[in-house]
C-alpha positions as semicolon CSV with decimal commas, in nm:
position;residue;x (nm);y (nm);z (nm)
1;X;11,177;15,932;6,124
2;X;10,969;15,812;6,402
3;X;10,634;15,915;6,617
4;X;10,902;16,119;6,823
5;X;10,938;16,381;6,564
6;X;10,563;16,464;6,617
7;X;10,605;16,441;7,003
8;X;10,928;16,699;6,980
9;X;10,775;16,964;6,753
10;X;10,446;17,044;6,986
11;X;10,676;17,064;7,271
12;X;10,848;17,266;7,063
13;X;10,539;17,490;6,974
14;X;10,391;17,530;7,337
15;X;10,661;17,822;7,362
16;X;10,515;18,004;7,124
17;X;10,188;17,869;7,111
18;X;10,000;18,228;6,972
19;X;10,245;18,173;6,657
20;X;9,980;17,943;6,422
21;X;10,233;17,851;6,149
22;X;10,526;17,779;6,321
23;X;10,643;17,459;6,130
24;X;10,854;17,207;6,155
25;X;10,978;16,885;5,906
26;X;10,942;16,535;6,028
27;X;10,929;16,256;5,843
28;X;11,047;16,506;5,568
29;X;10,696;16,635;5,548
30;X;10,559;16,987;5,687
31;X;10,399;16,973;5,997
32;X;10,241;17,272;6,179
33;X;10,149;17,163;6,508
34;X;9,975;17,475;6,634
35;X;9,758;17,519;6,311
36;X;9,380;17,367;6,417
37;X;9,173;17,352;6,157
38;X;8,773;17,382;6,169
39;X;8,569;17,153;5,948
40;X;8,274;17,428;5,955
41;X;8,513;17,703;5,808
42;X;8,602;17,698;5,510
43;X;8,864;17,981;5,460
44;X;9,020;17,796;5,737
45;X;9,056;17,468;5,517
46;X;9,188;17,644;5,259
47;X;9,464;17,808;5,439
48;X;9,542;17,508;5,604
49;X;9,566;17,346;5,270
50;X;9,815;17,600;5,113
51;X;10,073;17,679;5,376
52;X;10,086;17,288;5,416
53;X;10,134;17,247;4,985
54;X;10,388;17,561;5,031
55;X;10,621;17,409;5,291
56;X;10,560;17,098;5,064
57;X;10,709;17,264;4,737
58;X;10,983;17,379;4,915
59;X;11,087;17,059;5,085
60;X;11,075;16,888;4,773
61;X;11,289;17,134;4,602
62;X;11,561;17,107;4,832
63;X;11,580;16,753;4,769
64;X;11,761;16,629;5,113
65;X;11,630;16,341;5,324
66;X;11,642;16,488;5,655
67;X;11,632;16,224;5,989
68;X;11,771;16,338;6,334
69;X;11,943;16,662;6,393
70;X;12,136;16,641;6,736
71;X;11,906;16,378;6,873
72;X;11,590;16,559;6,766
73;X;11,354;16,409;6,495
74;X;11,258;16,711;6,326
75;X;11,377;17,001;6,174
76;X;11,237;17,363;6,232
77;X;11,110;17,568;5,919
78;X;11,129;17,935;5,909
79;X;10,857;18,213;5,783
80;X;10,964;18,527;5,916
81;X;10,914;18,685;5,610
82;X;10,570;18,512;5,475
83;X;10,259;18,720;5,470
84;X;10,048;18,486;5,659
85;X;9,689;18,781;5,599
86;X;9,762;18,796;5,249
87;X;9,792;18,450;5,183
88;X;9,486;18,388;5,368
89;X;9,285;18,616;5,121
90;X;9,456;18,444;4,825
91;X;9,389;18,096;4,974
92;X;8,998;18,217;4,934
93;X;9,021;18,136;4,504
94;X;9,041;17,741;4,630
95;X;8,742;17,544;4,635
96;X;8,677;17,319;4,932
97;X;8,427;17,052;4,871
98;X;8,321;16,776;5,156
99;X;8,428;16,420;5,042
100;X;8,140;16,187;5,197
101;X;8,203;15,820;5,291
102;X;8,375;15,874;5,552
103;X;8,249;15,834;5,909
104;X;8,533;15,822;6,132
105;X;8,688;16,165;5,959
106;X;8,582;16,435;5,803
107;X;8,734;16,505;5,468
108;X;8,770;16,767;5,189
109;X;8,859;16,803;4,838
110;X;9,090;17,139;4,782
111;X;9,107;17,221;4,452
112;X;9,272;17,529;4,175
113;X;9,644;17,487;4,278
114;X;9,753;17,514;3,909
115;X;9,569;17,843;3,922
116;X;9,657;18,000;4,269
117;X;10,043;17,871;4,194
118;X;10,044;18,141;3,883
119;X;9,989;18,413;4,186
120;X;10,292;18,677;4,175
121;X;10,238;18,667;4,599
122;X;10,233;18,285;4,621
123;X;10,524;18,237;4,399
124;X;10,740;18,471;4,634
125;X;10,597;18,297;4,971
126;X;10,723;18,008;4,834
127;X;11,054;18,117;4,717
128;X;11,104;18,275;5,098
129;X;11,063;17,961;5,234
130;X;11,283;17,785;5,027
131;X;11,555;18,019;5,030
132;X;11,529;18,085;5,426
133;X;11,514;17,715;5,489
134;X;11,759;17,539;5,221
135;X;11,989;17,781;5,176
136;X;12,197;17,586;4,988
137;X;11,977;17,473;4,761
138;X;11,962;17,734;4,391
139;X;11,678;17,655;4,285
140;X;11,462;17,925;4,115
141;X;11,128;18,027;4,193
142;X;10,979;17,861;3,836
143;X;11,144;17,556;3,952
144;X;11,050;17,531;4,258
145;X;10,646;17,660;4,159
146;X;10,694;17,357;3,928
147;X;10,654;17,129;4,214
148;X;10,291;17,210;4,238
149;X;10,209;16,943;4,013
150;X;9,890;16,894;4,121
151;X;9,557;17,068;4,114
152;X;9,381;16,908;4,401
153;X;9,470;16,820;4,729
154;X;9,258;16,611;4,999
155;X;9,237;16,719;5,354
156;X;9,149;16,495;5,634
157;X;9,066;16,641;6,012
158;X;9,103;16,320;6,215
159;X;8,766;16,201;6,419
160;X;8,817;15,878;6,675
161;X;8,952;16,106;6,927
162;X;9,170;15,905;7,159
163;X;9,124;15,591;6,983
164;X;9,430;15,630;6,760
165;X;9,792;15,743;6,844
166;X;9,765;15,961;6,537
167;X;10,178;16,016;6,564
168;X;10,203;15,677;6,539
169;X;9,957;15,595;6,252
170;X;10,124;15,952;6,072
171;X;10,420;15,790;6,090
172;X;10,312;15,465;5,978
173;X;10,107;15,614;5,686
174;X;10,457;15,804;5,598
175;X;10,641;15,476;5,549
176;X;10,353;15,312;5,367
177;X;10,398;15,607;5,117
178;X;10,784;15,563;5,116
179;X;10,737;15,193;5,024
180;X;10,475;15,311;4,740
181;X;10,175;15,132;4,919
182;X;9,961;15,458;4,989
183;X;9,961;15,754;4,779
184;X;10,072;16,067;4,892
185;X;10,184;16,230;5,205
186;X;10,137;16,644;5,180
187;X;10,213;16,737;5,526
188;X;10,023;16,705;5,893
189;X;9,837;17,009;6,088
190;X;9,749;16,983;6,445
191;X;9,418;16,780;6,419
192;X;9,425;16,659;6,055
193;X;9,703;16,543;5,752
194;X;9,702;16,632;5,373
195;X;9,726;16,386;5,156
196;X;9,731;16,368;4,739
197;X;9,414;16,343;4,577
198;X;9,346;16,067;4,370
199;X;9,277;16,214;4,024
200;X;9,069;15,981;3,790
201;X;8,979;15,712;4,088
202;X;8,648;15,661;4,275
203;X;8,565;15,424;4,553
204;X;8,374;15,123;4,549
205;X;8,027;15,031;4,646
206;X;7,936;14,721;4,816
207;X;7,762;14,581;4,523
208;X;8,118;14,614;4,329
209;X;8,256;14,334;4,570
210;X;8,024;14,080;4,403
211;X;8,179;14,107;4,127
212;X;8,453;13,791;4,044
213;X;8,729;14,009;3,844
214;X;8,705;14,250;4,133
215;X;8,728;14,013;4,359
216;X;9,027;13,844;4,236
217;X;9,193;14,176;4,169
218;X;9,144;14,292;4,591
219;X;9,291;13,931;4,685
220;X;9,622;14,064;4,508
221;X;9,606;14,399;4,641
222;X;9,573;14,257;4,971
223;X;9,861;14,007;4,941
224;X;10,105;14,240;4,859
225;X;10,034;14,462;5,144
226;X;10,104;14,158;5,335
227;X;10,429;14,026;5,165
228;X;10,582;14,393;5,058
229;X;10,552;14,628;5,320
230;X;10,769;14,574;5,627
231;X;10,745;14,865;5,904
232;X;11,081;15,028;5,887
233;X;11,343;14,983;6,174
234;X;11,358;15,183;6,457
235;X;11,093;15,332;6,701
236;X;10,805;15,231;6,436
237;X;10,941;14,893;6,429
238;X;10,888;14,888;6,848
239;X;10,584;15,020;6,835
240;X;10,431;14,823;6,587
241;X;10,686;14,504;6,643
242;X;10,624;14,159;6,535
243;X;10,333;14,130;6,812
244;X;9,975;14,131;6,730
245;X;9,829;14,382;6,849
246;X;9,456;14,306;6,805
247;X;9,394;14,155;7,142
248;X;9,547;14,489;7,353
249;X;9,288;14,709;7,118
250;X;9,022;14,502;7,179
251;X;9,112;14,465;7,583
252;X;9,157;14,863;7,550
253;X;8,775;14,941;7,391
254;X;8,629;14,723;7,589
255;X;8,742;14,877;7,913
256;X;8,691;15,222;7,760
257;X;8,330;15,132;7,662
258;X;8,258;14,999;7,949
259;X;8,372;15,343;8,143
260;X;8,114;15,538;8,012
261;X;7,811;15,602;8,208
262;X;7,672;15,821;8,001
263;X;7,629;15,871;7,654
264;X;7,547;16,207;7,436
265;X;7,153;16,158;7,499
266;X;6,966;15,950;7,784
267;X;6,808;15,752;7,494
268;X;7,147;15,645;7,365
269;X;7,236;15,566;7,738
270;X;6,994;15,285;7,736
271;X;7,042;15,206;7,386
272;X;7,395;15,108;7,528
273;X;7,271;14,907;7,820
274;X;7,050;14,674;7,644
275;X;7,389;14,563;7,452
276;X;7,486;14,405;7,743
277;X;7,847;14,461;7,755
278;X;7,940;14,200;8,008
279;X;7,817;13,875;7,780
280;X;8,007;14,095;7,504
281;X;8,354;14,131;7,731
282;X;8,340;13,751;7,817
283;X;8,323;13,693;7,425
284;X;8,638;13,859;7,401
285;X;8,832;13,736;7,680
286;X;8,724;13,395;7,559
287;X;8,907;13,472;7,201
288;X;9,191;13,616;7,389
289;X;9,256;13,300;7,587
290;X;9,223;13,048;7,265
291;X;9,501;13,263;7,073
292;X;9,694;13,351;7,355
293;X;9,957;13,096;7,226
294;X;9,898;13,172;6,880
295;X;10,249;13,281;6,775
296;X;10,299;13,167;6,424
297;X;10,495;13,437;6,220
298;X;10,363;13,311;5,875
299;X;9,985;13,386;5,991
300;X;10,085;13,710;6,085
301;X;10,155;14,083;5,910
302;X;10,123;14,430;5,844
303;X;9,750;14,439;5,777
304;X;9,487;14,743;5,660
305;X;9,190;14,586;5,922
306;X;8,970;14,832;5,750
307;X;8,889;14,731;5,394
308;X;8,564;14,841;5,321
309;X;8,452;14,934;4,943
310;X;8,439;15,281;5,041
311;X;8,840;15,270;5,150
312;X;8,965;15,083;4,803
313;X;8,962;15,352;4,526
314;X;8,918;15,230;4,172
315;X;9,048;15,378;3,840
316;X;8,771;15,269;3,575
317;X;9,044;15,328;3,321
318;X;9,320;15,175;3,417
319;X;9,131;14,941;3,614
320;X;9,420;14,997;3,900
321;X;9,314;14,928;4,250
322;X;9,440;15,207;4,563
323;X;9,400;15,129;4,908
324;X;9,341;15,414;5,131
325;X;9,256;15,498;5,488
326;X;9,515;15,274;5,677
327;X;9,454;15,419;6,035
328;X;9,344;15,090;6,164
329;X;9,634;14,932;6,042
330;X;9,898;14,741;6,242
331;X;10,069;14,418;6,273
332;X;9,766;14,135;6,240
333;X;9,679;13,805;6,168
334;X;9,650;13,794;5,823
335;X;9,307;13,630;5,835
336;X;9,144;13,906;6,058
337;X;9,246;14,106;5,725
338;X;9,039;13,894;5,488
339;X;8,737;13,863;5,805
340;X;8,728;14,207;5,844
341;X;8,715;14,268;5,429
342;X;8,464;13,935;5,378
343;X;8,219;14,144;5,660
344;X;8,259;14,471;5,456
345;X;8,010;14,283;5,188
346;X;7,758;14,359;5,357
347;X;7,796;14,761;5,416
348;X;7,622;14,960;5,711
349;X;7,829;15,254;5,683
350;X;7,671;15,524;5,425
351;X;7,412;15,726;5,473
352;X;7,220;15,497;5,267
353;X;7,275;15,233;5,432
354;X;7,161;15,420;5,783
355;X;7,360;15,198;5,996
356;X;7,248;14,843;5,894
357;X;7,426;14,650;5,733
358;X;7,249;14,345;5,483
359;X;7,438;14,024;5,601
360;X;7,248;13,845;5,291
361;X;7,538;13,987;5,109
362;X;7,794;13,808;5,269
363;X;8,021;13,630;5,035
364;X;7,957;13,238;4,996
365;X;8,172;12,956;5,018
366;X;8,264;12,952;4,668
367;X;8,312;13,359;4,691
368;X;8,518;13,322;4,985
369;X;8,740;13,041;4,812
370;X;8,803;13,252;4,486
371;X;8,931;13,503;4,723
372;X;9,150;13,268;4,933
373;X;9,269;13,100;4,636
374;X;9,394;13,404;4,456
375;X;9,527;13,558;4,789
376;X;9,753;13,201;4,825
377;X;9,853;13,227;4,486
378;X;9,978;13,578;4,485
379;X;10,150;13,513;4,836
380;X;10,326;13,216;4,661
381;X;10,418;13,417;4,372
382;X;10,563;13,722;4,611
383;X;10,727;13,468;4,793
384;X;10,918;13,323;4,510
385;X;11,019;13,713;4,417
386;X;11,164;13,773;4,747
387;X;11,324;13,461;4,770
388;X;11,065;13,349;5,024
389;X;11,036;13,679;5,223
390;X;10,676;13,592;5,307
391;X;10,702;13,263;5,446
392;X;10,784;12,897;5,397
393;X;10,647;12,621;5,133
394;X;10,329;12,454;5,255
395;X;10,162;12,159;5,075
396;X;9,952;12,281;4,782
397;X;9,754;12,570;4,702
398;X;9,370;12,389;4,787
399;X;9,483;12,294;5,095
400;X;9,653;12,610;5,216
401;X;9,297;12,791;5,089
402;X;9,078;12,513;5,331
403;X;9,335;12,589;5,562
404;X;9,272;12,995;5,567
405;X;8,936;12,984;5,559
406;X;8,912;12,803;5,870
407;X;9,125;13,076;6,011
408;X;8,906;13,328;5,903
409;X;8,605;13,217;6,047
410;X;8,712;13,258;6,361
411;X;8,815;13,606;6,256
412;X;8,460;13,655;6,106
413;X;8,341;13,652;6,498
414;X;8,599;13,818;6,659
415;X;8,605;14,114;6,387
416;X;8,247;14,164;6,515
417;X;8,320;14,243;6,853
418;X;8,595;14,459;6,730
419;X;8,346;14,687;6,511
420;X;8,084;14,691;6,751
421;X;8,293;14,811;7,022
422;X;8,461;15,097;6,837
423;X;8,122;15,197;6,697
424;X;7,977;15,185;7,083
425;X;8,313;15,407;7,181
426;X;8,222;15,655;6,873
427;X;7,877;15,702;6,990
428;X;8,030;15,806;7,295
429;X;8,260;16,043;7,182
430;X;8,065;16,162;6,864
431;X;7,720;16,110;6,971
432;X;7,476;15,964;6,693
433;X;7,354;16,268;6,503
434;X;7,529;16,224;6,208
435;X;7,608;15,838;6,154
436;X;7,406;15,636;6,413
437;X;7,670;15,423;6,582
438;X;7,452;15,270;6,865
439;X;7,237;15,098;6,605
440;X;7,548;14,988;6,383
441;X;7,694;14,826;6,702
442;X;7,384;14,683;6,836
443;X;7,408;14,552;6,421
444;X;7,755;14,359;6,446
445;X;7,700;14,215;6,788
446;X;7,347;14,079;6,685
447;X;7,559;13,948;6,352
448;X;7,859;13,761;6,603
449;X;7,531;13,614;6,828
450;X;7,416;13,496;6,466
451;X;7,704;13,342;6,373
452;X;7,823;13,198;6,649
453;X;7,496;13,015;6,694
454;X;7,506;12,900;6,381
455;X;7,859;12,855;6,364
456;X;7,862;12,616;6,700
457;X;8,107;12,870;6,836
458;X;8,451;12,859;6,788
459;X;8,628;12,575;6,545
């Protein structure tokens, strides 16, 4: 399906706008565009969380890949007969539990599905919606109960407002599921998603990225979300396209951070001026103007542009790798990736941390060419998979390594700016009380000054 599906179904719910679970499917996943949910309430978590795994159930018991109906790009779901009050006092046996590590969302942990699922009331919700929506579909209600496989669910209410088409990166995160590269897509509410929880994983810690196995095992990770996943055809494919699309955020934060006057205190408001957002905006219009030309398709592709320890989850057992939290992602040079992830040594954004990251921990020359090397490796070995579906032969792998890293010190620089402008554009819209985005701005542009001094600028 496409961002249009979103788009369609709140148009859709504006008729009937006092109606909070009216739902619809698009991208063959529940989506109740009227249903807000607030991150102080609990009970309303929790019901959020089970109409969203009901709808789920039945979908997946019916089986059918739905796309357009008559030109529309979603498909309504009935609940006449569902008992929205009682559910809501059987919802209350979940437990909600706040996820930290997050700082652009805020996210919970919903757990005692296997439980609730047994619930005489919950079983016949969710045979009414099956059997008023898929009609043709026979299966019974142990069946279709059976599809609650899962005893935890995690719920994220989106933060950024306004910074992210959140149809767009829904429907990106959709296909990225599709193609097996994220985990699990639940279903979407009007300012949040549900997605699976991963059981038995944890995320990583900054000191974990010191560490050579890990290191080597991230490099792969990262090269086959760059050689595997290609944005599906159609309106995602136009949106996200073949173009880079680093240089129209950047142009866009910039102009919204410097359209604020005022900030959430009058102390933050000169915090803000002292960053001197002129000398920043020439920094970036000088990087747009020496890539302007930059058009190579090899240097480019779907990239995560947010790979920070606390957004790669780790299974200690397994020792598999997960990357989550891909609402930055987009079409990218492929070196910003590795930039962006070589800057994430050096943390900044836990409480811990209190909004300073240690640049002593940035990765060294011969930590930044164990990466590369690995990354070139596993490109060439994807490449030879796909009969070349990442690119074309270069010379040898040392060379192609001396060749990226040059790359990605320029990225080093400009990924900089980009944090430090988002995190000036957060302060605005979230204000500093709880993560202290002035100072973790003021942070990253002190680190580009840094750099580029020492650095002698661009290469």
């Amino acid at each position: 399906m496409s961002p249009s599906g979103y788009i369609q179904s709140r148009q859709l719910a504006t008729l009937d706008s006092k109606k909070i679970h009216i739902a619809t499917l698009v991208d063959n996943r529940p989506y109740l565009p009227n249903l807000i949910v607030d991150a102080s309430d609990e009970d309303s978590i929790r019901l959020a969380a089970l109409a969203t795994v009901l709808y789920n159930a039945a979908k997946r018991a019916d089986g059918e890949q739905y796309l357009t109906i008559r030109g529309l790009m979603f498909k309504v779901l009935h609940d006449a007969s569902i008992p929205w009050d009682t559910l809501k006092e059987e919802a209350k046996s979940l437990s909600c539990v706040k996820v930290t590590g997050g700082i652009t969302n805020a996210l919970f942990r919903v757990s005692g599905f296997q439980s609730l699922i047994q619930s005489d009331t919950i079983k016949q919700a969710l045979s009414d919606i099956h059997s008023s929506n898929y009609p043709k579909s026979h299966k019974s209600t142990l069946e279709i109960a059976s599809l609650v496989n899962f005893d935890s669910i995690l719920i994220r209410i989106f933060g950024a407002e306004g910074m992210i088409d959140r149809d767009v990166e829904t429907a990106t995160y959709a296909a990225l599921c599709r193609a097996g590269v994220a985990h699990d897509y639940v279903g979407r509410f009007q300012n949040g998603r549900i997605e699976g929880w991963l059981e038995g994983y944890v995320p990583l810690k900054c000191k974990d990225l010191q560490s050579e196995e890990t290191s080597i095992q991230l490099a792969k990770e990262m090269a086959r979300l760059h050689c595997l996943f290609r944005v599906p055809e159609g309106e995602l494919r136009e949106h996200h396209g073949d173009k880079v699309g680093l240089w129209d955020q950047l142009k866009s934060w910039m102009e919204q951070a410097k359209g604020y006057t005022e900030f959430k205190t009058e102390t933050d408001t000169e915090r803000v001026k002292g960053l001197e957002l002129n000398k920043i905006e020439a920094e970036v219009y000088r990087f747009i103007e020496l890539y302007k030309n930059a058009d190579d398709k090899n240097a480019t592709a779907f990239c995560h542009n947010d790979m920070l320890p606390a957004n790669i989850m780790h299974d200690t057992q397994t020792n598999k790798f997960q990357l989550i939290d891909f609402e930055y992602g987009g079409t990218n040079f492929k070196a910003f990736d590795i930039a962006n992830h070589f800057n994430e040594y050096a943390g900044g954004t836990t409480a811990e941390e209190d909004a300073t990251p240690d640049y002593s921990k940035f990765p060294n020359q011969e930590k930044q060419m164990l990466f590369c090397t690995e990354y070139i490796k596993t490109t060439k070995e994807l490449q030879e998979q796909n009969h070349d579906a990442c690119g074309n032969e270069a010379h040898n792998v040392h060379q192609e390594t001396l060749d990226l890293l040059a790359q990605v010190k320029d990225f080093v620089l400009i990924n900089h700016l980009y944090w430090g402008l988002w995190a000036v554009n957060q302060a605005a819209e979230e204000g500093c009380d709880e993560f202290d985005y002035i100072t973790y701005g003021t942070n990253r542009f002190n680190e580009f000054y840094r750099r580029k001094t020492e650095w002698g600028g661009t290469q």
